[in-house]
N, C-alpha and C positions, 0 to 999 in steps of 0.2 A: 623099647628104647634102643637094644642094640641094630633091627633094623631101619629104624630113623638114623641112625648115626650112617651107616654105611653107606646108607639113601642119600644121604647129605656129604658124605666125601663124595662118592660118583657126582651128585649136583656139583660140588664143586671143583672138579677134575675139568669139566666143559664149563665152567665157567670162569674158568683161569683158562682153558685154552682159547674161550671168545676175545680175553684180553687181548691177548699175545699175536692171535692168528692175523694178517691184515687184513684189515676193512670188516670188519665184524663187530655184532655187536654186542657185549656183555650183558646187557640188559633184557635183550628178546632173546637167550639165552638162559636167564632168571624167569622170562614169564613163563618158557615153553617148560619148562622145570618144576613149574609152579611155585615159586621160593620169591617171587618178585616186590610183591607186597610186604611180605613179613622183610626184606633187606632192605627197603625204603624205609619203612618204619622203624628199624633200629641203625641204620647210618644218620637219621633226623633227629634221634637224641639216645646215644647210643649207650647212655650213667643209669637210661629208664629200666627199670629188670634186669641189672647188670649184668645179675647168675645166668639169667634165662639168654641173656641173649651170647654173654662169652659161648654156653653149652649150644647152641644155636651154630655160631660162626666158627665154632674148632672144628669140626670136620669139614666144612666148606673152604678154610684156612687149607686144614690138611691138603684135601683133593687138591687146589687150586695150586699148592708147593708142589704137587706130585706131575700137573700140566706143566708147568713151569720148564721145568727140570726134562720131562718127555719131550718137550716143543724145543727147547734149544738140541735136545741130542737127537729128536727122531724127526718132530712134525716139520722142524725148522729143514731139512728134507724132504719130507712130504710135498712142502708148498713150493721148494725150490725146484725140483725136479716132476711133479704131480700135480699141479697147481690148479687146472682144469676138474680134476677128481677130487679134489680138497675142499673147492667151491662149491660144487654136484652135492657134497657131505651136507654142507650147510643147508643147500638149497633146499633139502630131504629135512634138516630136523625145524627149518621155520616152516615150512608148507604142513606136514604134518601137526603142527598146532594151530593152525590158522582156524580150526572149525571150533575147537575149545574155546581160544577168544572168540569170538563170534555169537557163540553159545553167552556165555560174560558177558556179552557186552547186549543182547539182547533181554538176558534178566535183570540185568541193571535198569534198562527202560531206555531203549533207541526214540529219539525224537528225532524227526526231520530239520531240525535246525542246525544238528549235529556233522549233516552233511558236508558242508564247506571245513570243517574242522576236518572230519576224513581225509579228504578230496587232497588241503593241505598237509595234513602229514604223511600223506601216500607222497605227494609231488618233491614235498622235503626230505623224505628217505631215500626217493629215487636218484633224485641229484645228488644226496652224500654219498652212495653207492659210485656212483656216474664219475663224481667229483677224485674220490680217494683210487679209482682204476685208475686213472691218470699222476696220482702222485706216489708214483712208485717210492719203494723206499731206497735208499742208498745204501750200498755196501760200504760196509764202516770197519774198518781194521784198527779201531782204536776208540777214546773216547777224549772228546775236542772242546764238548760243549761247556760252557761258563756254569758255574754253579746257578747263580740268576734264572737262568735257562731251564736248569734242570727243576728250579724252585717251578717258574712258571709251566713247565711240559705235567710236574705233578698234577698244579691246581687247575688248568684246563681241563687235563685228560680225567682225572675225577668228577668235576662238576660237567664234562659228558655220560660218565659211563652212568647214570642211573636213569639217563636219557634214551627212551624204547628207539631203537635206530641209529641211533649215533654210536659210532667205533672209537675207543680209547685211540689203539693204534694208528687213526686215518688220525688226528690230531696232532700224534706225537711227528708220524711221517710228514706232515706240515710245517713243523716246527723245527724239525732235522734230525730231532733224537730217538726215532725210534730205534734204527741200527745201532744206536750206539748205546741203547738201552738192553737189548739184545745181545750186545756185546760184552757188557758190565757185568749183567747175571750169565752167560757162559763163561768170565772167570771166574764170579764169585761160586761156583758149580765145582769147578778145580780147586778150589781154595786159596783162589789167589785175590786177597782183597785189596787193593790196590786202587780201587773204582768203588769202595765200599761207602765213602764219605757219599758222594753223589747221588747215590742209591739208594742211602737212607732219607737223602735232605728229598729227592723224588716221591718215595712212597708216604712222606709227613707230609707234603704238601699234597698230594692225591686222596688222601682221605681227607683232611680240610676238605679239598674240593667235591668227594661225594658227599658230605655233612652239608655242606648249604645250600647243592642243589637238591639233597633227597626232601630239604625241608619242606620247600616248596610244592613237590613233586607228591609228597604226600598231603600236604595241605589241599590242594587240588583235587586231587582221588576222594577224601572226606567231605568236599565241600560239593563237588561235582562228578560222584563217579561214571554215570552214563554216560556224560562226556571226554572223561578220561578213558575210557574203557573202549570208546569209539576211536579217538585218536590212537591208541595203542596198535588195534585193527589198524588203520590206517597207514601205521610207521610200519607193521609189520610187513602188509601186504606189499609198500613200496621198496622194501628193503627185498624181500623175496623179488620180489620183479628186477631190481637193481643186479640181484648176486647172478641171478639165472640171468640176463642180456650179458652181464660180467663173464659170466663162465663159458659162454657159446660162444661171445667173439673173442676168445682167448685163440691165439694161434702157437698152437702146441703138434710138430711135428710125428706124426707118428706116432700121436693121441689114441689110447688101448677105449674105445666106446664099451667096453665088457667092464672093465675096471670103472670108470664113471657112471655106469648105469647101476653095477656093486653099489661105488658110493651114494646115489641118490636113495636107492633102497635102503642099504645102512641107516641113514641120515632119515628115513620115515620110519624107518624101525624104532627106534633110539626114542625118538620123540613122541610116540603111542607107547614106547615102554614107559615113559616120565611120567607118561598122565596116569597110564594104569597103575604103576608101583606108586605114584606119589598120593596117588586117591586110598588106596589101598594103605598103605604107612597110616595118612592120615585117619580114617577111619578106624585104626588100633591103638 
């Protein structure tokens, strides 16, 4: 139990960083994790095993306040100034899982008709990738936006994130609020709550919005997994393809290739550690 639990703060340490980081995605994140399933199924009715599932999401809770907190004082750095090695990170922990799903998605039972469903969530990941490089975010020295706003930035950016490919934060930077979401929890981090109203009416409407799309999303998986499990492949591979074209044609001055090649290795390490510890957790 106490190594499940630890196993599950670290899952959720990188799964609160997938939130926060831009253009990423929470969810291929959870798969490479192997926690994907089991957080579909309890954001879909979440009263169901209520013991089982709070003991379940408090250390994923934990980790994901402890990313939080790193990203506004350290990652949020990282990407500002490293932002090429940042993406290299990512590129290392989806590639690194792509043969697990793969694996998944061939014991589920691959049919050829499944193909155009691939085909589609590779082309769909790659243009959200392609799409959110372009909407950079805004540097925000305050917070401007209307509560309404902030209601709708929640129930968007939730009813994406259980979506294999789609980035919370390519949503919110859409919308205008991601900096200034960013902004709100680096005061509430000082103690300065001030932005605390909008931050809570945020994160109520974000989980509304993972509850009705996880419904779905797991309704799907039980009704049609080989085809779920092909689309997944599919979102992941075009998201991988998306981050890596992302990260090369970054033009980053005096760009350290020893430090990004670090990162891509890190980033395949990390992700062969998930499957092995997570396999291993599970089977004690």
């Amino acid at each position: 139990m106490t190594k499940k639990f630890f196993y599950r703060v670290f899952c959720g340490f990188f799964l609160g960083l997938s939130v926060f980081a831009p253009g990423f995605s929470g969810s291929l994140v959870a798969i490479v994790m192997g926690i994907y399933r089991d957080l579909v199924r309890i954001a879909s009715n979440p009263f169901k095993r209520l013991k089982e599932n709070i003991l379940f999401c408090l250390p994923l809770g934990i980790g994901a306040a402890a990313s939080a907190v790193l990203f506004v004082v350290f990652f949020k750095f990282l990407f500002e100034r490293y932002e090429k090695a940042a993406y290299l990170l990512f590129v290392g922990l989806i590639a690194g899982n792509l043969p697990v799903i793969a694996k998944s998605m061939k014991q589920c039972g691959f049919r050829k008709r499944y193909v155009p469903g691939v085909i589609g969530a590779f082309a769909a990941a790659l243009a959200l990738c392609i799409f959110s490089a372009r909407a950079a975010p805004a540097v925000s020295a305050g917070v401007t936006a209307s509560l309404p706003l902030w209601a709708l930035g929640g129930l968007l950016g939730g009813a994406t994130a259980p979506v294999p490919g789609m980035s919370v934060s390519m949503v919110l930077i859409m919308l205008g609020v991601y900096s200034q979401l960013i902004f709100a929890a680096e005061s509430l981090i000082h103690f300065d709550f001030t932005y605390l109203v909008p931050f809570v009416i945020f994160a109520l409407c974000a989980a509304a919005g993972v509850a009705l799309a996880a419904r779905g999303i797991k309704a799907l998986f039980d009704r049609h997994p080989g085809f779920s499990n092909a689309a997944v492949f599919g979102f992941m591979a075009g998201s991988l393809t998306g981050v890596l074209i992302q990260s090369l044609r970054m033009e980053e001055p005096g760009f350290n290739w020893l430090l990004g090649g670090g990162m891509l290795a890190a980033g395949l390490g990390v992700s062969m550690l998930f499957v092995v510890v997570g396999r291993a957790v599970e089977k004690k």
